[in-house]
C-alpha positions in Angstrom: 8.9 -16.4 14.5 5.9 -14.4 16.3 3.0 -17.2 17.3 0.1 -17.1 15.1 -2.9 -16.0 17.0 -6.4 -17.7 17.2 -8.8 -16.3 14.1 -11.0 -14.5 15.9 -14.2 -14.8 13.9 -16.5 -11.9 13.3 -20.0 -11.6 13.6 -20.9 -9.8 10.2 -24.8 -9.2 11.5 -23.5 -7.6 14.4 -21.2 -5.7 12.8 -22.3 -4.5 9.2 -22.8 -1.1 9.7 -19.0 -1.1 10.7 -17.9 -3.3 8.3 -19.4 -1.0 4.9 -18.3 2.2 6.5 -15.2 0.7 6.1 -15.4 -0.3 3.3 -16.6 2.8 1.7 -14.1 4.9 3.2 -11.2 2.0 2.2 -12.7 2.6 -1.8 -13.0 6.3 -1.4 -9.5 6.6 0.0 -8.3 4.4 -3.2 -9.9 6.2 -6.1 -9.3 9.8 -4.8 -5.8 9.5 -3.1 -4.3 6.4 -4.7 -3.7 4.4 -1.9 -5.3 1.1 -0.8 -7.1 2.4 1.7 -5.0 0.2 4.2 -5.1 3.4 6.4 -8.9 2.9 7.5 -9.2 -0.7 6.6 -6.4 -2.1 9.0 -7.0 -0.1 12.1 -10.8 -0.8 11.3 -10.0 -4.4 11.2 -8.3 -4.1 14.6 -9.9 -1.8 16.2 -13.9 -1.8 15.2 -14.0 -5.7 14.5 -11.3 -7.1 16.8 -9.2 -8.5 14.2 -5.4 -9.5 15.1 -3.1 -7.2 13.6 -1.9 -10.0 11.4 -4.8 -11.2 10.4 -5.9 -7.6 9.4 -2.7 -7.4 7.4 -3.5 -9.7 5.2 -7.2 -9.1 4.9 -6.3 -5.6 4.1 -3.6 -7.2 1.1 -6.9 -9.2 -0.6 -9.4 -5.8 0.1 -6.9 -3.4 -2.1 -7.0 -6.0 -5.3 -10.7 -5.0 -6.5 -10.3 -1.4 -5.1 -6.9 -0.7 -6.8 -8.0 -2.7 -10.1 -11.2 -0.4 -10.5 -9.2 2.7 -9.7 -6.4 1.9 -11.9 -9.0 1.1 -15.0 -10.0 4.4 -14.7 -6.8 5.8 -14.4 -5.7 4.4 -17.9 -8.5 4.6 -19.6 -8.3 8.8 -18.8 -4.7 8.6 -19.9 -2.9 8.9 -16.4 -0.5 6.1 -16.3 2.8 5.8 -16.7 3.2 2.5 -18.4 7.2 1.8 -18.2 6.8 2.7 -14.5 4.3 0.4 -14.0 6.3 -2.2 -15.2 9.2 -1.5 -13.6 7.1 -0.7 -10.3 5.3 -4.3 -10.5 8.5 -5.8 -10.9 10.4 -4.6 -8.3 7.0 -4.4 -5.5 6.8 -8.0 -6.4 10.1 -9.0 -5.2 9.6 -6.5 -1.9 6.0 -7.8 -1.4 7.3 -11.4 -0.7 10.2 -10.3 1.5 7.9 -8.3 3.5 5.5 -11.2 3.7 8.4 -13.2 4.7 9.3 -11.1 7.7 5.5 -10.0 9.0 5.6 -13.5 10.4 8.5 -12.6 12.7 6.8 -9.6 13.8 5.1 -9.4 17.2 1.7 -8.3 16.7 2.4 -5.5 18.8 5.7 -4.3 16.8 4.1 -4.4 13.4 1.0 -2.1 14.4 4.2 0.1 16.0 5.6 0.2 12.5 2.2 0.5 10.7 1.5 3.7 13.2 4.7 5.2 12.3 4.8 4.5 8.8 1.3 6.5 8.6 3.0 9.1 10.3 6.0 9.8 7.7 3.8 9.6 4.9 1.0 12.2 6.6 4.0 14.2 7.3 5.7 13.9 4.1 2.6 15.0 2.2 2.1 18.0 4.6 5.1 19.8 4.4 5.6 22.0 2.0 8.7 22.1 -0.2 8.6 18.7 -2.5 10.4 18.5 -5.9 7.9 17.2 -7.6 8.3 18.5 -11.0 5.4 18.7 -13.4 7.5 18.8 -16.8 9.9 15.8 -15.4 9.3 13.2 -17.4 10.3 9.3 -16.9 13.0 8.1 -19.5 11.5 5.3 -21.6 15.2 4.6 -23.0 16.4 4.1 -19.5 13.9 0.8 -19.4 14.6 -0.5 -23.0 18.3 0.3 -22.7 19.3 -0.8 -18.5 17.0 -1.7 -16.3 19.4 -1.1 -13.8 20.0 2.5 -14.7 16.8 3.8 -13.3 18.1 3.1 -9.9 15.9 5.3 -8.0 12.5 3.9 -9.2 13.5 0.1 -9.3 14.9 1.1 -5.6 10.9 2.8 -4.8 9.5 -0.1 -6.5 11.3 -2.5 -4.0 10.8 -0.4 -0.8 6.9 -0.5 -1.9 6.8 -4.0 -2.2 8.7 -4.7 0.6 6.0 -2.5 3.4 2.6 -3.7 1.5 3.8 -7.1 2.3 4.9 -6.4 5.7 2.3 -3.7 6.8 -0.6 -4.6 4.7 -0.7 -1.1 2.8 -1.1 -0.7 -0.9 2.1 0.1 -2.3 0.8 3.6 -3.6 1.1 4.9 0.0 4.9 4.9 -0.3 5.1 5.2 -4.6 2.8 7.9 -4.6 4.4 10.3 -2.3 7.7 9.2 -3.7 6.7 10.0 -7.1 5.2 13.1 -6.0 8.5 14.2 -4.5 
């Protein structure tokens, strides 16, 4: 297991202006992309305030409740959710998220901002490139759900992989559902 480093504490008057530009560009990021904003608000953390990359990690996990709550409000009440795969997405995330939380404590610091850096990269690259599948018509099969959860293999599979990096990166899991959906 990686040794916990000292808290480093952080001197807020020092630091505001950092710390709400940020944070601004963490909520922006959420409500217009769908992500946590874990993207700007962990290497912030790190590299403006001096955080450990642990300790920015899960930070970054507490920052994306209120930001993703807000967003998601909105969301629904303008009729863009997907209700069965929210369920089945906070089921599955769930069960990822505390596997990944599990393992980020056996995780150099120095290895997990590795993995956070590269997992940025596939996703930038993956929304870049031309050529997804998303399909506008396709629509999720409630029956699936009701019928087998099992049968919806792909999603419940998304779901898990979600959960699984939010808890070991610190992102919110719409930086890996999002682009999966999409595609």
């Amino acid at each position: 297991m990686a040794a916990a480093a000292p808290a480093v504490e952080i001197d807020i008057r020092r630091k505001w202006p950092a710390i709400v530009l940020i944070g601004v560009l963490t909520g922006l990021l959420s409500g217009l992309l769908g992500i946590g904003g874990a993207a700007i608000l962990v290497p912030g953390m790190v590299d403006v305030l001096g955080m450990t990359q642990h300790r920015a990690t899960g930070t970054s996990l507490f920052v994306i409740i209120p930001t993703a709550f807000v967003s998601a409000i909105i969301y629904m009440l303008s009729g863009q959710l997907d209700w069965p795969l929210v369920i089945l997405f906070s089921v599955t995330a769930v069960v990822g998220a505390t596997l990944g939380a599990r393992v980020t404590g056996r995780v150099s610091a120095a290895n997990l901002r590795r993995m956070f850096g590269i997992f940025l990269l596939v996703v930038a690259v993956r929304l870049l490139v031309p050529g997804g599948t998303s399909d506008p018509g396709r629509q999720f099969d409630v029956n699936l759900l009701t019928q087998n959860p099992l049968a919806t293999g792909g999603e419940g599979l998304l779901g898990l992989v979600a959960g699984f990096l939010s808890g070991l990166l610190g992102i919110g899991g719409g930086q890996v559902l999002t682009p999966g959906m999409v595609f």
